[in-house]
ZAVO-928463 format. One record per residue (C-alpha): residue in one letter; x, y, z. Coordinates in nm, 3 decimals. Example, Ala and Ser with C-alpha at 12.3 -4.5 7.8 and 13.67 -1.06 7.14 Angstrom:
REM ZAVO-928463
a|1.230|-0.450|0.780
s|1.367|-0.106|0.714
***
This chain:
REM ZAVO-928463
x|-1.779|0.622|-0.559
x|-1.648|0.377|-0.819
x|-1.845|0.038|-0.898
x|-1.713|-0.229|-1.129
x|-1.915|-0.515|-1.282
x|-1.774|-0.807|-1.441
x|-1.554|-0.636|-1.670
x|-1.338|-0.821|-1.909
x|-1.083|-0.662|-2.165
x|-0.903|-0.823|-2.446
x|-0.587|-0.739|-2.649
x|-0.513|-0.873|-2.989
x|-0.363|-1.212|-2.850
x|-0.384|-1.185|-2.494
x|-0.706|-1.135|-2.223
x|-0.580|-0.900|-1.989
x|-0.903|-0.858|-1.738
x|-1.139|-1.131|-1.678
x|-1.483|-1.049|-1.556
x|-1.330|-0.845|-1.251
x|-1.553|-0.653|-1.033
x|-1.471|-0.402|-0.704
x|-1.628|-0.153|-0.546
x|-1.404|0.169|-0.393
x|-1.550|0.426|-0.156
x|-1.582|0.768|-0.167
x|-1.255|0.906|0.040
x|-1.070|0.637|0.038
x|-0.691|0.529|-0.125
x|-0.735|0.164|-0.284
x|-0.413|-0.012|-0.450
x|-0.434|-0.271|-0.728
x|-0.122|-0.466|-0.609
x|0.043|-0.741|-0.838
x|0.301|-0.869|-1.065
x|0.352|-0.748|-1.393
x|0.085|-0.851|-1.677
x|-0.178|-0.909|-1.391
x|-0.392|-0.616|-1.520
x|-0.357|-0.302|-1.326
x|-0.253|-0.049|-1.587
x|-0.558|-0.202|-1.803
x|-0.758|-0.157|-1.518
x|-0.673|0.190|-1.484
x|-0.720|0.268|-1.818
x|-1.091|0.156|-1.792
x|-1.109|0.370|-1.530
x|-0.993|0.639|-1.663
x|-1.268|0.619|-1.996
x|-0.954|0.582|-2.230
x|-0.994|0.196|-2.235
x|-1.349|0.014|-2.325
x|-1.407|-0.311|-2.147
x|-1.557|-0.551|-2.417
x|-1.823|-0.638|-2.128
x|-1.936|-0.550|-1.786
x|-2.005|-0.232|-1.677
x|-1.824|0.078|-1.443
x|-1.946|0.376|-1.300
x|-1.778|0.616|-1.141
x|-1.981|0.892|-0.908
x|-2.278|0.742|-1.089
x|-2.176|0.800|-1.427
x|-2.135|0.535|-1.680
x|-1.799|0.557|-1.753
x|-1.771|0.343|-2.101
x|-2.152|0.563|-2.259
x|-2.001|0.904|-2.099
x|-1.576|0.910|-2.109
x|-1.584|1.320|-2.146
x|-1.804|1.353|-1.836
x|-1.562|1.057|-1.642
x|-1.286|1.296|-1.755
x|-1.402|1.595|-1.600
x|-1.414|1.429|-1.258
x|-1.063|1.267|-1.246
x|-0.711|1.311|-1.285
x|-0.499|1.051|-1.415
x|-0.146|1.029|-1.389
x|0.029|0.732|-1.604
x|0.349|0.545|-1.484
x|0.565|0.768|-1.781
x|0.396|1.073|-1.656
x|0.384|1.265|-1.948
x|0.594|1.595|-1.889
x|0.694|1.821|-2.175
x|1.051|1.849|-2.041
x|1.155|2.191|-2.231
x|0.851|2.387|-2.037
x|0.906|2.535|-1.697
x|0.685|2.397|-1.394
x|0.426|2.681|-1.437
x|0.402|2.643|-1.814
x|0.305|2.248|-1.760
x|0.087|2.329|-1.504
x|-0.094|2.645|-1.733
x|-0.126|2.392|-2.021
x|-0.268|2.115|-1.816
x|-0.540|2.340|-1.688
x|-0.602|2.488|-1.977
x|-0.658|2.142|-2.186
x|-0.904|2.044|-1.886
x|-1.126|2.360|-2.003
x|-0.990|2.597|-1.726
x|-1.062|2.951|-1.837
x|-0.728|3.172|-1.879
x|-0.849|3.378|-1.649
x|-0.843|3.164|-1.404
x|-0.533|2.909|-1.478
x|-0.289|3.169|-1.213
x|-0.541|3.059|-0.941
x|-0.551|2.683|-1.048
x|-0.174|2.640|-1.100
x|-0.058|2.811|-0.779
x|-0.330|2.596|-0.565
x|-0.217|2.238|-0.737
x|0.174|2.361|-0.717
x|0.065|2.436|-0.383
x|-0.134|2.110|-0.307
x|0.191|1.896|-0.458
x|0.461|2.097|-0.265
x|0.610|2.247|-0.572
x|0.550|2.615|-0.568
x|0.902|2.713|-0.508
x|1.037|2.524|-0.851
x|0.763|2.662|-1.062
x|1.034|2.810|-1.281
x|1.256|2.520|-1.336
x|1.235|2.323|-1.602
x|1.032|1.973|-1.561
x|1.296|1.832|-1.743
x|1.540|1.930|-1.443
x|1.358|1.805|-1.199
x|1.421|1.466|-0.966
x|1.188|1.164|-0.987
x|1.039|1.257|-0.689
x|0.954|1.650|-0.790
x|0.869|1.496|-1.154
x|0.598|1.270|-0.971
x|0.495|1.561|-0.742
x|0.431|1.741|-1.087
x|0.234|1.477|-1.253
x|0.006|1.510|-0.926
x|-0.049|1.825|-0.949
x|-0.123|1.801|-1.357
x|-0.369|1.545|-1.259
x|-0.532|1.777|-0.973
x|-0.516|2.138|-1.127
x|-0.902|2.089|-1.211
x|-0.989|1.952|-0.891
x|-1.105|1.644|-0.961
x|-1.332|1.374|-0.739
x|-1.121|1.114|-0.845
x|-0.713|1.034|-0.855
x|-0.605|0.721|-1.052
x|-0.179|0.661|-0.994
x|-0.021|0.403|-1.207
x|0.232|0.274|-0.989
x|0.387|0.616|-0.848
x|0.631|0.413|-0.596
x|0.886|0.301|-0.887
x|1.190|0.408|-0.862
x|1.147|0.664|-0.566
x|1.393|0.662|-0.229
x|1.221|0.604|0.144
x|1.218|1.001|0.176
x|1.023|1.037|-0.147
x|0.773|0.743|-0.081
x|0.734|0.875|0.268
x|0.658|1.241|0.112
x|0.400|1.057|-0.143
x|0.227|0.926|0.152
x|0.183|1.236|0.326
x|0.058|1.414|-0.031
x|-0.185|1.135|-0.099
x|-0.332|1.097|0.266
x|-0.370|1.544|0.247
x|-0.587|1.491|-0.088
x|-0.811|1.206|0.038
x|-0.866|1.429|0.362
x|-0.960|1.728|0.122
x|-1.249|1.463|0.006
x|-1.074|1.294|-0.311
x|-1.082|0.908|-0.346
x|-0.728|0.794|-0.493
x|-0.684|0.506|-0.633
x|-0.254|0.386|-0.712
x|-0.154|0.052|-0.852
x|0.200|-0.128|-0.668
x|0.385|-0.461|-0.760
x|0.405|-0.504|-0.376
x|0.218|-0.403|-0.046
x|0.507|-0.256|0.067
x|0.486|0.084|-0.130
x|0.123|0.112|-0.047
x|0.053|0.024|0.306
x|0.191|0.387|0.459
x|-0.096|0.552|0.314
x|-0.372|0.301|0.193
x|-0.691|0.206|0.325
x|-0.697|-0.150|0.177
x|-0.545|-0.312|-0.139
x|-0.687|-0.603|-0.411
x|-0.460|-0.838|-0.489
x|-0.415|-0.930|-0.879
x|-0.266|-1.154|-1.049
x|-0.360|-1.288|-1.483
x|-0.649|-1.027|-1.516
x|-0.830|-1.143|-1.181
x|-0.910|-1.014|-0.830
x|-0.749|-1.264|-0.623
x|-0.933|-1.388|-0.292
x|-1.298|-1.268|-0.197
x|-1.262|-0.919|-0.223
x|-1.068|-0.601|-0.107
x|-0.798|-0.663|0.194
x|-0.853|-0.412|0.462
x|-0.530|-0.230|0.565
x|-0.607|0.013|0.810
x|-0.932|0.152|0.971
x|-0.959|0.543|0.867
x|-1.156|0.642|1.132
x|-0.921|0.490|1.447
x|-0.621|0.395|1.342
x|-0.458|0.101|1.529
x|-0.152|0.107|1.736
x|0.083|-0.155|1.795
x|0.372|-0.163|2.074
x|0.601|-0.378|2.220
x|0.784|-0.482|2.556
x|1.162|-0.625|2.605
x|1.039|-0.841|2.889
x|0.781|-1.072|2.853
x|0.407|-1.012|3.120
x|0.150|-1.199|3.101
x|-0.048|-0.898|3.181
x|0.015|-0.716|2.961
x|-0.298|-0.722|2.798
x|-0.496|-0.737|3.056
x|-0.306|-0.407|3.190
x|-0.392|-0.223|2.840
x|-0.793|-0.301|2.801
x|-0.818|-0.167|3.211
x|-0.679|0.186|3.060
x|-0.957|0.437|2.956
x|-0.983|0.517|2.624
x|-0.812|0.231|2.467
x|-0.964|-0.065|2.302
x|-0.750|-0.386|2.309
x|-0.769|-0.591|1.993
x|-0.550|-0.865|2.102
x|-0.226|-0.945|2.318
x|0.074|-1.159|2.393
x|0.330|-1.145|2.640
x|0.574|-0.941|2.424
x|0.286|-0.722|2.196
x|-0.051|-0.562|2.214
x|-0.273|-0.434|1.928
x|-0.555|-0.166|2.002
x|-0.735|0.126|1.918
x|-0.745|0.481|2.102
x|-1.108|0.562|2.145
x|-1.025|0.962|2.244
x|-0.818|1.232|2.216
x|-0.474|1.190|2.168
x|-0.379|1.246|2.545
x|-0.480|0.899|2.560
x|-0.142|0.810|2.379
x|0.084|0.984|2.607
x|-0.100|0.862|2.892
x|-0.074|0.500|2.807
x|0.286|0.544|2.757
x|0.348|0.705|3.145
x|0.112|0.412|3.281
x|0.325|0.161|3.105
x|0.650|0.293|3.215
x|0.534|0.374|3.561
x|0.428|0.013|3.621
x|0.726|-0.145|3.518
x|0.731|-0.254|3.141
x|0.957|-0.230|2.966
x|0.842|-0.066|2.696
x|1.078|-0.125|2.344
x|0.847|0.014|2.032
x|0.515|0.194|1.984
x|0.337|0.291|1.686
x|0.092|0.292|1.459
x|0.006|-0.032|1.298
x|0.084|-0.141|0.962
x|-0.059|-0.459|0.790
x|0.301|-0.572|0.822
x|0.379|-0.496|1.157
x|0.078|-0.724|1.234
x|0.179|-1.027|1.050
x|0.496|-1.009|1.228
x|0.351|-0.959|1.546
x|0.029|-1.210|1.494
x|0.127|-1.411|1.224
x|-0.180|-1.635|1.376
x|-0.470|-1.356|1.345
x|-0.404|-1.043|1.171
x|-0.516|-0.945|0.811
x|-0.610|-1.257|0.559
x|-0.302|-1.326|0.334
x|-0.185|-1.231|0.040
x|-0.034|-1.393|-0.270
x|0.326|-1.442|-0.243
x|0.401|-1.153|-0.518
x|0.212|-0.883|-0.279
x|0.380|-0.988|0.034
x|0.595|-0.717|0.207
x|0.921|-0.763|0.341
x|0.907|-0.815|0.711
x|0.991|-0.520|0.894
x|1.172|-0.437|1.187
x|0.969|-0.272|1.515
x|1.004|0.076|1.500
x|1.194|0.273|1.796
x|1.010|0.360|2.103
x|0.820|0.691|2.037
x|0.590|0.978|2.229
***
């Protein structure tokens, strides 16, 4: 979906990208995560067509998108860390305005607004003032400004500031509904910590460079993994998991397994009622973040990550069904 070559950008003084190059997939969320000054907002700026790399090349759904910005345009929405609200105008009117400067017809903008309002969870405040609104319903607007043309493409520039664990929890369940409606969304963070709810894998960046290799997987979109834990320690514990049908055991200690359910969800529950009904003590169970598995295998889980894109460790979650 989006290809970049060896781009490199310079400011008056200052060379904020450096030959960087990454490739994101169709239906996919990517995060550019990194300090401040590492490049991300120029990044998405390129992205978006409003910023021309001095060399290298992107393309984004196969079009070229420094020799044809207005056609890059049409096929994404991009929603800036300051958002760009006119506060005096009412929900609806911000909506009509933003679909009606991305060549909507008139006739047509009712249908637009009420589906992005819709898409954003908004409809019931289309009357209020955006000026009125919380951070988190001021974000939720932005989104839907960016999405009333229905666009292939979502950049973010970093949407987590500022917003409580309720709002970046609600984020995560907008963004992970539009990349399952087929658009690839791309955010920027300073940490892995406000992205790794929802994304699929992050590059680290740091002076106007990719840092490492290449992009650092997060999670697996097609089976996510599960991780759980026991209060007392079995050495069988793996060996207990990768007998059960359905389930695909990535690794094991004596207090933690990682795997992958292979069917239907029934497989969960069922795990769960084996566990318990042959005596461990089962203390957490969930699904697998990248920082769940550094804490549980420090020794073999994802590559690491620069010190400034490090999450906080977390603690297990509770014991779910």
């Amino acid at each position: 979906m989006i290809e970049v070559s060896a781009i490199t950008y310079d400011y008056a003084a200052t060379r904020a990208l450096e030959r960087v190059s990454l490739h994101i997939p169709r239906m996919a969320i990517t995060a550019l995560v990194g300090p401040h000054r590492a490049g991300k907002t120029t990044l998405m700026r390129c992205l978006a067509g409003l910023d021309v790399p001095a060399e290298g090349k992107i393309e984004i759904d196969g079009i070229d998108a420094c020799a044809a910005p207005r056609e890059i345009h049409a096929r994404i929405g991009y929603v800036p860390d300051r958002f760009g609200l006119y506060d005096h105008l009412s929900v609806r009117r911000c909506l009509s305005y933003a679909a009606l400067a991305r060549g909507i017809k008139p006739v047509n903008v009712p249908v637009a607004v009420a589906k992005a309002a819709s898409r954003a969870d908004i409809s019931e405040r289309l009357e209020a003032r955006a000026g009125e609104l919380s951070r988190s319903f001021r974000l939720r607007l932005a989104i839907a400004q960016g999405i009333v043309h229905e666009p292939r493409v979502l950049l973010l520039d970093d949407p987590g500031t500022g917003l409580d664990p309720e709002a970046r929890h609600a984020l995560s369940h907008l963004l992970l509904s539009l990349k399952e409606s087929g658009m690839t969304v791309v955010v920027s963070a300073h940490i892995t910590a406000e992205v790794e709810e929802y994304c699929s894998s992050i590059y680290p960046m740091e002076a106007g460079h990719i840092v490492g290799s290449g992009a650092l997987k997060l999670r697996d979109d097609e089976r996510p993994r599960f991780v759980l834990e026991i209060a007392t320690p079995r050495s069988d514990l793996g060996q207990f998991i990768a007998q059960q049908g359905g389930v695909d055991l990535i690794e094991a200690d004596q207090h933690h397994a990682l795997f992958i359910f292979t069917r239907n969800p029934g497989a969960r529950a069922r795990l769960i009622q084996d566990l318990i009904a042959n005596g461990f003590d089962l203390s957490a169970f969930s699904e697998a973040t990248a920082t769940l598995e550094r804490v549980y295998f420090p020794e073999t889980s994802s590559p690491d990550v620069a010190a400034e894109t490090r999450s906080p460790v977390a603690r297990a979650p509770e014991a779910t069904t």
